[in-house]
C-alpha positions in Angstrom: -50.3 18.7 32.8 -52.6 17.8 29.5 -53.8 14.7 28.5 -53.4 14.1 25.2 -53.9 11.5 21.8 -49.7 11.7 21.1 -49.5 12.7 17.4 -46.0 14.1 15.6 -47.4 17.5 16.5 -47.3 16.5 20.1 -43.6 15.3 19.8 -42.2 18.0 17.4 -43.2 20.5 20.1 -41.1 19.1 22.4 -38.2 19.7 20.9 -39.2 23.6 20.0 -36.5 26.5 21.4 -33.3 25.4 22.6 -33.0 22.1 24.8 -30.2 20.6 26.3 -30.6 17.1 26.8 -32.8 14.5 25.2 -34.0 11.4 26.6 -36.3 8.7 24.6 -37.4 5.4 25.7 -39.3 3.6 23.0 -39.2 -0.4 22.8 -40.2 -0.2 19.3 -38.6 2.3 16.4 -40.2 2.2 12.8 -38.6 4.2 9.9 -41.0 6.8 10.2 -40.3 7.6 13.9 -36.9 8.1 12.8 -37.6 10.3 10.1 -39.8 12.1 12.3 -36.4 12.4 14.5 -34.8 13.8 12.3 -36.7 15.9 10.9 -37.0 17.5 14.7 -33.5 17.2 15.4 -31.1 18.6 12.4 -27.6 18.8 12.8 -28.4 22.5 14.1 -30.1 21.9 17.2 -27.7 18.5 17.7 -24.9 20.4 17.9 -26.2 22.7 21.1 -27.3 19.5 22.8 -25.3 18.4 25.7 -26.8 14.8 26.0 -28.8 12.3 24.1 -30.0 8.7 25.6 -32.3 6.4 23.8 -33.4 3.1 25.4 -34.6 0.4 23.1 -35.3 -3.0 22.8 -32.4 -4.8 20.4 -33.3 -8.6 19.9 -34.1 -10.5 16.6 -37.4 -11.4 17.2 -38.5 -7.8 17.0 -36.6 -7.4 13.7 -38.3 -10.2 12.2 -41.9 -9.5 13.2 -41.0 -5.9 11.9 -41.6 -4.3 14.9 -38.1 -2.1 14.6 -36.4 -0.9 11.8 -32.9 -1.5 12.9 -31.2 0.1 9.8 -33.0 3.3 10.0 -32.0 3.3 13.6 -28.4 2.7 13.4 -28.3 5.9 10.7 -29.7 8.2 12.9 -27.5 6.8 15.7 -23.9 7.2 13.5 -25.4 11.1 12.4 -26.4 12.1 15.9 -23.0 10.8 17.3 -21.5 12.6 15.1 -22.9 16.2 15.4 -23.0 15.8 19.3 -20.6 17.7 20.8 -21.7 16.0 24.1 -22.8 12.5 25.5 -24.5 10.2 22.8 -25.6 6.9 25.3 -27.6 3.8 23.4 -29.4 1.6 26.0 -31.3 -2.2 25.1 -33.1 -4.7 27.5 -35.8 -7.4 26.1 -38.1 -6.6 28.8 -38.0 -2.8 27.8 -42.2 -1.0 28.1 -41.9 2.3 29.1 -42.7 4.8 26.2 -41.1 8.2 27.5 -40.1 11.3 25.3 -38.3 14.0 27.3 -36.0 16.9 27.0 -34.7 19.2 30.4 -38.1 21.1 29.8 -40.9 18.9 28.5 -41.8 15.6 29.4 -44.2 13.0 27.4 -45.3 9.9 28.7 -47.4 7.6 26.8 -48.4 4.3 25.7 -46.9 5.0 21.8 -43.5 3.5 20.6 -42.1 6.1 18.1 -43.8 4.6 14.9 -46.2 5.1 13.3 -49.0 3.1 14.3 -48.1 4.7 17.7 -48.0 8.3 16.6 -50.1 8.6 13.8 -52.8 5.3 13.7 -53.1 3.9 16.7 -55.7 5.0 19.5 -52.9 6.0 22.4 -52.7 8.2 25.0 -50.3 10.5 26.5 -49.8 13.0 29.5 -47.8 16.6 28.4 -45.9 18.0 31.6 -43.6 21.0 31.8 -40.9 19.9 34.0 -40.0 22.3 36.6 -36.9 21.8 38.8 -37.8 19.6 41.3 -39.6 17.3 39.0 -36.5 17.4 36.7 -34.4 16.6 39.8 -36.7 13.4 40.6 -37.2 12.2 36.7 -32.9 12.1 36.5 -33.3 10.6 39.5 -35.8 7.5 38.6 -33.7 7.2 35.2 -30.5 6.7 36.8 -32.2 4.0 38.6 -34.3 2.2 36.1 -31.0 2.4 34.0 -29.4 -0.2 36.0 -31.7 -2.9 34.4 -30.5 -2.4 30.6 -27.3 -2.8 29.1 -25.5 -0.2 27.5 -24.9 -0.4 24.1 -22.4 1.2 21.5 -22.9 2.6 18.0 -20.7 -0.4 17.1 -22.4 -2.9 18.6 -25.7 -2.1 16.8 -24.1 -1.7 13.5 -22.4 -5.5 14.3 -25.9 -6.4 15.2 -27.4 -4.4 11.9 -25.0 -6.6 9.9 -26.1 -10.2 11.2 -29.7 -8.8 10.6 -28.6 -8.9 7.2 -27.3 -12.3 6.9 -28.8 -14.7 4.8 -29.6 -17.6 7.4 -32.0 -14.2 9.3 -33.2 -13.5 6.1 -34.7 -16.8 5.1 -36.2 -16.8 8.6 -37.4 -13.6 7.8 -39.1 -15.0 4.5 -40.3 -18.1 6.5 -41.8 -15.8 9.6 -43.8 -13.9 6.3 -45.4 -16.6 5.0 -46.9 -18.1 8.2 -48.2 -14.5 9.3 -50.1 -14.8 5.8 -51.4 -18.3 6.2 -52.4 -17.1 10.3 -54.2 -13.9 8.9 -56.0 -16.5 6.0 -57.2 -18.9 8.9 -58.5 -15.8 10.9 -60.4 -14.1 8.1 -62.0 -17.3 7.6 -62.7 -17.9 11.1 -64.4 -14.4 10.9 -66.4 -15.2 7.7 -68.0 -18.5 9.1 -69.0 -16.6 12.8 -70.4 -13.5 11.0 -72.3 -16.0 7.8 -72.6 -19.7 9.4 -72.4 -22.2 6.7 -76.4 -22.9 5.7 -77.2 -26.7 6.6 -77.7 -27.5 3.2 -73.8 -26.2 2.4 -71.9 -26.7 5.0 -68.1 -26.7 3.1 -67.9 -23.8 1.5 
């Protein structure tokens, strides 16, 4: 077991030799983390996998605060389907936390989504662990439990969802949701000016 800052070292490592199965459980994806995917999963290695599952959060909120890229998502979905001579299973739920990256051999659980800011900026932590056969046996175990709380999802599904992303009525909320982030930030680097230099006595508007 190692305790580790997760970086795209970290994750690229575990999907090094040949793996059967791969299980990720991020609530967030950014377009990075997914070319990080697929950079560590070409059509190669895919096609000797017997099983993918990827469990996700799919809501709009998260599309408009740009918390997931969708898009990006969806692409690496509709290639990895595709190549996959085995199971390829999608899984959503809104109350989605749990930031696991596993394959049968390696297992990495940590507080980063696969993005960026989680693998790259962020100050995160992880835990490394080689996962012998008993500790296999009660990982498939927990999964097939915890799996009972999200609802499955097909390829189709999230390229229907993909496509209302797209809409116009999302993307003027999506233009609307910009500009009050950028009035918020405004207020709160002003907020931080006046507590760091209070206005003299003498000028107090600045």
């Amino acid at each position: 077991m190692n305790f580790a800052r997760p970086n795209w070292e970290t994750l690229a490592s575990l999907f090094e030799g040949k793996i059967k199965s791969v299980f990720i459980s991020s609530p967030w994806f950014s377009s990075e983390g997914i070319e990080k995917l697929d950079e560590f999963l070409p059509k190669n290695k895919v096609t000797n996998i017997q099983n993918i599952e990827i469990w996700f959060r799919m809501n709009v909120e998260d599309n408009l605060l740009g918390f997931t890229d969708y898009e990006s998502l969806l692409d690496f979905a509709e290639r990895v389907r595709k190549q996959l001579k085995g199971e390829f299973k999608l899984y959503a739920s809104d109350n989605l936390h749990a930031k696991v990256y596993a394959t049968d051999k390696n297992i990495l659980i940590t507080s980063a989504n696969l993005t960026k800011k989680g693998f790259a900026d962020n100050i995160e932590i992880g835990i490394g662990v080689t996962l012998s056969t008993p500790l296999k046996d009660a990982f498939d175990s927990f999964v097939k439990e915890q799996r009972k709380h999200l609802a499955e999802v097909s390829v189709t599904q999230l390229r229907n969802f993909v496509k209302h992303l797209k809409s116009k009525t999302i993307q003027d909320y999506h233009g609307e949701i910009s500009k009050l982030l950028n009035k918020a930030q405004k207020h709160m680097s002003l907020v931080a000016l006046e507590e760091k230099f209070p206005p003299h006595s003498k000028f107090p508007i600045r």
